[in-house]
C-alpha positions as CSV (number, residue, x, y, z in Angstrom):
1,X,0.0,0.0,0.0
2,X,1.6,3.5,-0.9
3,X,1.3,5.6,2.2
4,X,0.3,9.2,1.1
5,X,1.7,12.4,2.6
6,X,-0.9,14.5,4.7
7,X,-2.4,17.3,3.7
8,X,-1.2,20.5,6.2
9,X,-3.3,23.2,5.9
10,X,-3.0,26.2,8.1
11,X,-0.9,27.2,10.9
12,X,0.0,23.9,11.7
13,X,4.0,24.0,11.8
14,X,3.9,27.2,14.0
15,X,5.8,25.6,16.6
16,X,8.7,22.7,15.4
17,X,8.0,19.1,15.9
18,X,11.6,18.4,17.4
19,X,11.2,21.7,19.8
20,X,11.1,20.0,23.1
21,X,7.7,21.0,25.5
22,X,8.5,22.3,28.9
23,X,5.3,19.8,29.7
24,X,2.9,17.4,27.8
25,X,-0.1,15.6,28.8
26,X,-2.1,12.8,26.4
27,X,-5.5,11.0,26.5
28,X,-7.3,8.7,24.5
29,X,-10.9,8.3,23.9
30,X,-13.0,5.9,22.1
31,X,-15.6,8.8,20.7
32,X,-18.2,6.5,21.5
33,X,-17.4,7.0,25.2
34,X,-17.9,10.8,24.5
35,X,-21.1,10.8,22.9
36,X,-22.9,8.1,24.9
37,X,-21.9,10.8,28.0
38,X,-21.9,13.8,26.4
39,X,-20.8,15.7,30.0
40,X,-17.5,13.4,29.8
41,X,-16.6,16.4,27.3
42,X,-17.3,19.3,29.6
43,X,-15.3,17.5,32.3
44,X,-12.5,16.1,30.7
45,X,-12.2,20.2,29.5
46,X,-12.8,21.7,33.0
47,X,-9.7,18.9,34.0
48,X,-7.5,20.1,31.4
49,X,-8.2,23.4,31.8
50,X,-7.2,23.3,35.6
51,X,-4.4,21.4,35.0
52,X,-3.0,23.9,32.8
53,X,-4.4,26.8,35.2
54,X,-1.2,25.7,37.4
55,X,1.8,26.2,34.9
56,X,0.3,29.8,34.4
57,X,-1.1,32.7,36.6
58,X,-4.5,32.1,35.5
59,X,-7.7,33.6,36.5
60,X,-10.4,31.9,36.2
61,X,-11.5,33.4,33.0
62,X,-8.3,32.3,31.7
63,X,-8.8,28.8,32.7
64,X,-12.9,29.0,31.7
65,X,-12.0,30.5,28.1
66,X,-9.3,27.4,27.3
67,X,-12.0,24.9,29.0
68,X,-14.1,26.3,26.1
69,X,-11.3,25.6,23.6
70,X,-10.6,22.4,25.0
71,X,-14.5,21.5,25.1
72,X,-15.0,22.6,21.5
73,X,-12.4,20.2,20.0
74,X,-13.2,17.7,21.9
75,X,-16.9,18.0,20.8
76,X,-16.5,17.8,17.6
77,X,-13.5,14.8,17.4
78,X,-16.2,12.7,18.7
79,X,-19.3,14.0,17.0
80,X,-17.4,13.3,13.3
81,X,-15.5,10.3,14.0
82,X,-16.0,6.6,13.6
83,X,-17.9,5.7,16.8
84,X,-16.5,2.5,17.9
85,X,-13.9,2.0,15.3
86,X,-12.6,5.1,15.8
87,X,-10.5,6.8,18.4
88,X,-9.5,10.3,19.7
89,X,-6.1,11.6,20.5
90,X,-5.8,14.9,22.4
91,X,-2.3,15.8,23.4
92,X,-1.3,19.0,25.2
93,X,2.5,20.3,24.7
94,X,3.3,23.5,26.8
95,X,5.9,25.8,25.6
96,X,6.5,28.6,27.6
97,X,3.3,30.9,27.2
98,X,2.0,28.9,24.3
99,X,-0.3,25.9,24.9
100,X,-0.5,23.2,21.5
101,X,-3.5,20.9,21.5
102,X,-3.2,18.6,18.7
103,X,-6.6,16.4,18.9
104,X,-6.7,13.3,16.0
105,X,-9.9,11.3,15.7
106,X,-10.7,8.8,12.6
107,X,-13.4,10.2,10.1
108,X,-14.8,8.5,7.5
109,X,-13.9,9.9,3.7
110,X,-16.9,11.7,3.5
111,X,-17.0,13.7,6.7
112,X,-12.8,13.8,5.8
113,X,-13.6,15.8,2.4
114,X,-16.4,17.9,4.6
115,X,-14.2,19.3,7.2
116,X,-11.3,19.7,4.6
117,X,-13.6,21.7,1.9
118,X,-14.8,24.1,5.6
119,X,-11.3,24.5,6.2
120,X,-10.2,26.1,3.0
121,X,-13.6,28.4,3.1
122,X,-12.5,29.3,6.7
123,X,-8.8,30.2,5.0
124,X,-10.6,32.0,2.0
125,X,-13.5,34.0,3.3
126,X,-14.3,36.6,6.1
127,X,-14.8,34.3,9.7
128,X,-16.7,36.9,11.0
129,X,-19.2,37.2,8.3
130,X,-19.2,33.2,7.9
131,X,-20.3,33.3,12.0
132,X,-23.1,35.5,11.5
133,X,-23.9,34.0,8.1
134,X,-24.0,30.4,9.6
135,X,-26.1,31.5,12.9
136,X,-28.7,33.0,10.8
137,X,-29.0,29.8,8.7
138,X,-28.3,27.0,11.5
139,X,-31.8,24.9,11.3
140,X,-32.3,23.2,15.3
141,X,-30.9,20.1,15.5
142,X,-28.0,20.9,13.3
143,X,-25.1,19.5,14.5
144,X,-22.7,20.2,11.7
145,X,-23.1,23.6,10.8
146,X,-19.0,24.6,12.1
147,X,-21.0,27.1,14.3
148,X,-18.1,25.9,17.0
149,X,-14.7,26.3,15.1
150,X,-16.6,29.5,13.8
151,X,-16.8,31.0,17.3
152,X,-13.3,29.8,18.8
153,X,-11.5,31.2,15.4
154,X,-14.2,34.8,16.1
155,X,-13.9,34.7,20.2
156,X,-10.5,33.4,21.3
157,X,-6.7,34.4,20.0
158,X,-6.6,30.5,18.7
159,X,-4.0,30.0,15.9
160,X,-5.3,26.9,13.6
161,X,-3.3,24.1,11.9
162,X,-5.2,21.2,9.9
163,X,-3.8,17.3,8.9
164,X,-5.6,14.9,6.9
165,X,-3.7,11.7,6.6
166,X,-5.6,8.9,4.3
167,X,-5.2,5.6,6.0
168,X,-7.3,3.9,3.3
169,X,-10.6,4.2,1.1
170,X,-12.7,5.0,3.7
171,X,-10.5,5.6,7.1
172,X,-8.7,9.0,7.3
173,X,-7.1,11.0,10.0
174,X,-8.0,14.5,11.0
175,X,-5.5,16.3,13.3
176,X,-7.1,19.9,14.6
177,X,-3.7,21.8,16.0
178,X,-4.5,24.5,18.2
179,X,-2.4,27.0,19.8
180,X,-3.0,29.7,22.0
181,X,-0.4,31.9,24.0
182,X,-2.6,31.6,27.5
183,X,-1.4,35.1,28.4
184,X,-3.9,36.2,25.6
185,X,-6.9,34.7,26.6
């Protein structure tokens, strides 16, 4: 089988892969142990969130705006991955005043070309415009509008990187980098 290179998209090689972290912290989830207990999200935020709260002088809306972040990724790794097959990986690397989050699930091809095709819109047009547009147009009950990328991207000083890595036909990769310098929040 010919491995194929990932697609990078983004802001995703900000920060050098062989740049060692001053501290790191990784957990892995089955998505269908997020979904089934949707709070397992919030929590597993909140617990980052305070971890982290510790390696800076955070105030609480510090620590409540990244548990947002965190929440946000995490929320929608497990809402577009493969439910049982699948699995998420959330690592945390700290470097200095900059926070990485680097959270992989497995998506199926379709909801792979989805997310990629939203990506290069969010790199194209005006986030603020697509946020409004996308809120006026959001039916109830949609879960995949990007309402929650749209707001982190409009809300928060969140620098984005994207991977897609095609493990065959129909089982791809999606790595959603984040970084934030905490003393911006």
């Amino acid at each position: 089988m010919n491995q194929k290179s990932p697609i990078i998209i983004g802001e995703y090689h900000i920060i050098p892969e062989n740049l060692p972290a001053d501290g790191q912290l990784r957990l892995i989830f089955q998505p269908i142990d997020m979904t089934t207990y949707w709070r397992r999200c919030g929590l597993t935020a909140n617990f980052v969130a305070g971890f982290y709260s510790y390696c800076y002088e955070a105030s609480e809306t510090k620590a409540n705006s990244l548990s947002t972040i965190i929440n946000e990724l995490l929320e929608n790794a497990s809402k577009f991955s493969k439910a049982r097959e699948g699995r998420i990986n959330v690592e945390l690397k700290q470097y200095g005043n900059l926070l990485r989050i680097d959270v992989l699930n497995v998506a199926s091809k379709t909801l792979r070309d989805s997310f990629e095709l939203f990506v290069n819109k969010l790199l194209s047009e005006n986030v603020e415009e697509m946020y409004f547009s996308t809120l006026e147009t959001k039916e109830d009950g949609d879960t995949k509008s990007g309402l929650g990328l749209l707001m982190m991207l409009k809300d928060y000083p969140v620098r984005f990187g994207y991977s897609f890595n095609e493990i065959d036909a129909d089982t791809h990769e999606i790595t959603v980098r984040a970084i934030i310098n905490v003393e911006e929040i």
